[in-house]
SEDOZA-908650 format. One record per residue: residue in three letters; x, y, z of N, C-alpha, C in turn. Coordinates in steps of 0.02 Angstrom, whole numbers. Example, Ala and Ser with C-alpha at 12.3 -4.5 7.8 and 13.67 -1.06 7.14 Angstrom:
<pts>
(ALA,(660,-284,390),(615,-225,390),(660,-165,390)),
(SER,(642,-112,354),(684,-53,357),(645,2,394)),
</pts>
This chain:
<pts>
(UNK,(42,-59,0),(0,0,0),(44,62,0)),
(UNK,(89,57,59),(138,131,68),(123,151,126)),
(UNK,(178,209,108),(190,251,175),(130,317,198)),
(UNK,(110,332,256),(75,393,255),(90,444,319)),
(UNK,(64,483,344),(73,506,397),(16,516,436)),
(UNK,(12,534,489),(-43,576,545),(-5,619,593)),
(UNK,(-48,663,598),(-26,713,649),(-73,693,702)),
(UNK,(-62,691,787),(-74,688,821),(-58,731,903)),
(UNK,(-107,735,965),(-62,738,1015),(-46,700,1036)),
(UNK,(16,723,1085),(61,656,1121),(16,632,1160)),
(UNK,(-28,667,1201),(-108,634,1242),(-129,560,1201)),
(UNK,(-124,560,1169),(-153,503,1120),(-103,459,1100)),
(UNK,(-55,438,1114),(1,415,1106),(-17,315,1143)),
(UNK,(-25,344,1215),(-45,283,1249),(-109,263,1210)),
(UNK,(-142,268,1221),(-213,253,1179),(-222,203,1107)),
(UNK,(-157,255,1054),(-135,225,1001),(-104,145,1011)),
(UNK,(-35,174,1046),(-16,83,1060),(-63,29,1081)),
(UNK,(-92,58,1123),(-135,3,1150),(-185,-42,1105)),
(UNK,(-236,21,1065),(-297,-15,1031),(-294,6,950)),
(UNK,(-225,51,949),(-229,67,868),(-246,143,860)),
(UNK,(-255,144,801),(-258,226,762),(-335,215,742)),
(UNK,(-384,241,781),(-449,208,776),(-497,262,751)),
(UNK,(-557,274,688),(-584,309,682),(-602,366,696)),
(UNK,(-609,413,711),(-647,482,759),(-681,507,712)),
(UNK,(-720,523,758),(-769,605,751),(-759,642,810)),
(UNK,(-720,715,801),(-690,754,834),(-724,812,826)),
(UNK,(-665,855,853),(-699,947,844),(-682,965,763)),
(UNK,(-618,929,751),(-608,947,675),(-641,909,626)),
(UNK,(-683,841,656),(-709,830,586),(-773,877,614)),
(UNK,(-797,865,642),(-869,930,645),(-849,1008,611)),
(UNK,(-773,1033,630),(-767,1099,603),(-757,1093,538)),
(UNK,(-759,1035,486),(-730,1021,418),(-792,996,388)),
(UNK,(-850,969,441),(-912,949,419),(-893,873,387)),
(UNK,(-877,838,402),(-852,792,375),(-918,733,416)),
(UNK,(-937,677,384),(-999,643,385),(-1001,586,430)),
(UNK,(-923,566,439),(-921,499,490),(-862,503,522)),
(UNK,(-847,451,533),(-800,447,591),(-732,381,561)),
(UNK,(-655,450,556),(-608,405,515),(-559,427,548)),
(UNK,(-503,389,514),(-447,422,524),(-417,434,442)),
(UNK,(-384,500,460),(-354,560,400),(-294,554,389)),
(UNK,(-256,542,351),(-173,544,341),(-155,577,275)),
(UNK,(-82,600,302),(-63,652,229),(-49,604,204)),
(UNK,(-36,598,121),(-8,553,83),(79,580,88)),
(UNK,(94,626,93),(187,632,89),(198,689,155)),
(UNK,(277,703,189),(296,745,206),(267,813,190)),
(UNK,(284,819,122),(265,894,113),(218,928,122)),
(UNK,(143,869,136),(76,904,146),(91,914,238)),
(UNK,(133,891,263),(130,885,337),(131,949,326)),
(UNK,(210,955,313),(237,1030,323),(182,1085,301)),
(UNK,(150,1077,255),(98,1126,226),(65,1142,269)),
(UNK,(24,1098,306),(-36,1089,346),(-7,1119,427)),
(UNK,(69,1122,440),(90,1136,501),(92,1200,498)),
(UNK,(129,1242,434),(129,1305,441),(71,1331,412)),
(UNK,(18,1307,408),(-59,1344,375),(-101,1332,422)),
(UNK,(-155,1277,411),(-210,1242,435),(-217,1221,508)),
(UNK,(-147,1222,517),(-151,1183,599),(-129,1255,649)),
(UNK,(-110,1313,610),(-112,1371,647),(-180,1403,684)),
(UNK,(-242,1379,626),(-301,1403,654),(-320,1371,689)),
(UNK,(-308,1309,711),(-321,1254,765),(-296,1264,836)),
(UNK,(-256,1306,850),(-197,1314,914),(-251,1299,970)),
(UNK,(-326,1329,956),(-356,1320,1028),(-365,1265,1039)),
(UNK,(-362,1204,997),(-376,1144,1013),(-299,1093,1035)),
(UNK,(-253,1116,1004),(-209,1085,993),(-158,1121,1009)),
(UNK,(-106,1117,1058),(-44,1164,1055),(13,1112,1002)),
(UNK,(55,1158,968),(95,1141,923),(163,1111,957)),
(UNK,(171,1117,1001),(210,1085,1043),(193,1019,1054)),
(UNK,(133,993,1089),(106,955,1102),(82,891,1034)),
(UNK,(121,914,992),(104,870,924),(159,809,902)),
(UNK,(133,749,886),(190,700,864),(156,681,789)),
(UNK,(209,656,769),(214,644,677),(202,565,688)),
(UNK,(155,540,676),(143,441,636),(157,441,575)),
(UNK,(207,394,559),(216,373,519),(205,293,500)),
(UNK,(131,295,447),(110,226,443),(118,204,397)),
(UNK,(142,139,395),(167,99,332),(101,46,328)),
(UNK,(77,31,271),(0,-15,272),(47,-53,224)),
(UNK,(-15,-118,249),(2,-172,206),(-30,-171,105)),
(UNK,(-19,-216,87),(-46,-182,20),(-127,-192,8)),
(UNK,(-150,-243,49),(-219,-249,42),(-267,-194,77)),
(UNK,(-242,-136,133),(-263,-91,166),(-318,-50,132)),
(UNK,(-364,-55,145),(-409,-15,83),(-427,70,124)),
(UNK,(-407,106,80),(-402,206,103),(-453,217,42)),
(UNK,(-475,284,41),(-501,316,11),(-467,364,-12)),
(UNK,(-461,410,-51),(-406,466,-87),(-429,522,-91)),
(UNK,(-462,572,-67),(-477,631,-82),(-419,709,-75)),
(UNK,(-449,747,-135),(-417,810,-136),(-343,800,-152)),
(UNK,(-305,743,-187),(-233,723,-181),(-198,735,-119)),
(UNK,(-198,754,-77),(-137,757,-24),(-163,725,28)),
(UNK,(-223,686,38),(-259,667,98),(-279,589,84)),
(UNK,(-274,543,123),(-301,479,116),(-344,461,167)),
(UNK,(-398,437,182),(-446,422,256),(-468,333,241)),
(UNK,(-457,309,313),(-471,250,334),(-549,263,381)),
(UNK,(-581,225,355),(-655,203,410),(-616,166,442)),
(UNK,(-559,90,467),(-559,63,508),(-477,87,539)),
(UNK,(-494,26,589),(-438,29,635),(-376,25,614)),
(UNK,(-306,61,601),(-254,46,583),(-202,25,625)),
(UNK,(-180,-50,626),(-161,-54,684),(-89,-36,724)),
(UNK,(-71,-48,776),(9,-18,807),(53,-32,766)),
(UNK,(59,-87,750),(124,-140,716),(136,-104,656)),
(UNK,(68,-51,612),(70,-22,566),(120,45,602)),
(UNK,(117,82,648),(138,143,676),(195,164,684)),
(UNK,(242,230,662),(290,250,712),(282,313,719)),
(UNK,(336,328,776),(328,409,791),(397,428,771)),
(UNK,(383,463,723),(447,519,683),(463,577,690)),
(UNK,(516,620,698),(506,677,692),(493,717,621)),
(UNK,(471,786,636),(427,820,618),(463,822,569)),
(UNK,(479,838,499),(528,859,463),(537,947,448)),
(UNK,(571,986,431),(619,1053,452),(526,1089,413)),
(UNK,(530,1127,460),(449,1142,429),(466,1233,402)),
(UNK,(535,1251,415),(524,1305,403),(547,1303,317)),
(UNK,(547,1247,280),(542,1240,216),(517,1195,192)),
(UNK,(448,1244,225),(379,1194,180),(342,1236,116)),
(UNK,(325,1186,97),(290,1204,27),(223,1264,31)),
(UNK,(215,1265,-5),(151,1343,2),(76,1311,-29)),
(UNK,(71,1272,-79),(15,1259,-94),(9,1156,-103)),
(UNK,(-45,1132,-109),(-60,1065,-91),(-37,1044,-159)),
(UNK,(-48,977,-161),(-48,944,-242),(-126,957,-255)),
(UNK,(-105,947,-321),(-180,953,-365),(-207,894,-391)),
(UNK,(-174,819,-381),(-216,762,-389),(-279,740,-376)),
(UNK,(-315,717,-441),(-395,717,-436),(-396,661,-367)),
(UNK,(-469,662,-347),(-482,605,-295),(-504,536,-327)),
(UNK,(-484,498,-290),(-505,419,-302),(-478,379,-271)),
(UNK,(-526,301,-266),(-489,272,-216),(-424,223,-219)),
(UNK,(-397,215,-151),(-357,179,-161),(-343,96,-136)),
(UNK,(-330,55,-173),(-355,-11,-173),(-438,-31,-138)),
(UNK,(-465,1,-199),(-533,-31,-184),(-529,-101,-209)),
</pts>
């Protein structure tokens, strides 16, 4: 399948090991209007970085930027994601630990300015 990422807090760290990277419906999927309950991953580095110095600035009340760790998930190839907007992939199920690591952030003060422009579709349906 490949590599992806998630941004997370370290609060959620124990949680993760334990039972996995498990669905939500949060404050951000309600503030994004989003319809169910998943988990979100960038498809590369560069959308991290994008999303750290843009999107996740308007978030601070929820989230201190300090308080943030980088997953890096490797899926197997049968893992079935969905693809929207090119830089974003979302799981309905559980992704599990064995899939997980925690990376650091990569140098964010040379991040990119705008997203990719790849159409949406899925991936290994």
């Amino acid at each position: 399948m490949g590599r992806f990422y998630h941004v997370t807090s370290c609060r959620n760290l124990k949680s993760i090991e334990e039972y996995g990277l498990e669905p939500q419906y949060g404050f951000l999927s309600e503030m994004m209007m989003e319809e169910r309950s998943a988990v979100y991953l960038f498809k590369d580095l560069d959308e991290v970085v994008y999303a750290m110095n843009n999107w996740m600035n308007y978030i601070t009340h929820v989230y201190y930027k300090e308080d943030l760790i980088l997953l890096q998930i490797d899926l197997p190839d049968d893992f079935r994601l969905i693809e929207r907007h090119g830089w974003e992939a979302i799981s309905y199920k559980t992704i599990p630990w064995e899939c997980i690591s925690v990376i650091d952030f990569p140098d964010l003060d040379k991040g990119k300015t705008e997203h990719s422009t790849e159409s949406n579709n899925s991936i290994n349906e």
